[in-house]
Steps between C-alpha positions, in 0.01 A plus 500: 500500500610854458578709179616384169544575154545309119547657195408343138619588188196479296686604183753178525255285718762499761555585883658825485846423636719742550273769547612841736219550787529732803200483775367786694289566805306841409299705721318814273756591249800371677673198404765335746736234292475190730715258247611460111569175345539315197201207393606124459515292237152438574428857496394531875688696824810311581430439868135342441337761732599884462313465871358258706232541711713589816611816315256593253294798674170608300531802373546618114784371251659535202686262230704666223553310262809533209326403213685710204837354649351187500443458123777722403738243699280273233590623219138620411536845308292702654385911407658781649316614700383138663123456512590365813790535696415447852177345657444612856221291647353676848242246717430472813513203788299509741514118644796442618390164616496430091683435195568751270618411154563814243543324142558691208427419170722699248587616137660820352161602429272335810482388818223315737525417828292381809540350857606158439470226772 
């Protein structure tokens, strides 16, 4: 239990490995930069929880996520300016007593996401 995150690479039907992601705890307008990391070759948070429930605290969050880096480091050729370049996703936990999973479904052009089990 706790927070965690996958990215897939909808353009290469792929996990997203590699991808740059920092994590935030926000409050209003201000972010505070709790950790960055790097996705696995399964395209998912190295450490299996970013928290787990002893530390997550509800409150507001937000996931950054590289995505222009991501397929430039790809190879894709992509416009200048990127249609998308980073994807902040904000949400909110309010359980703390729950799981929290914050996948993210990706391509130069789109992304989806949801809370995942």
């Amino acid at each position: 239990m706790g927070l965690s995150t996958h990215v897939l690479d909808t353009m290469h039907g792929t996990p997203a490995a590699g991808m740059q992601v920092a994590l935030y705890t926000t409050q209003g307008q201000e972010a505070t930069l709790v950790k960055q990391f790097t996705l696995n070759s399964d395209g998912r948070n190295p450490d299996g929880l970013l928290y787990d429930n002893a530390s997550l605290k509800a409150g507001t969050y937000r996931l950054v996520f590289d995505v222009a880096g991501y397929f430039k480091a790809r190879g894709v050729a992509l416009p200048e300016p990127n249609f998308l370049n980073q994807v902040s996703l904000d949400f909110g936990v309010a359980h703390v007593d729950q799981h929290y999973h914050v996948p993210l479904l990706v391509s130069p052009w789109s992304y989806s996401t949801y809370r995942g089990s």
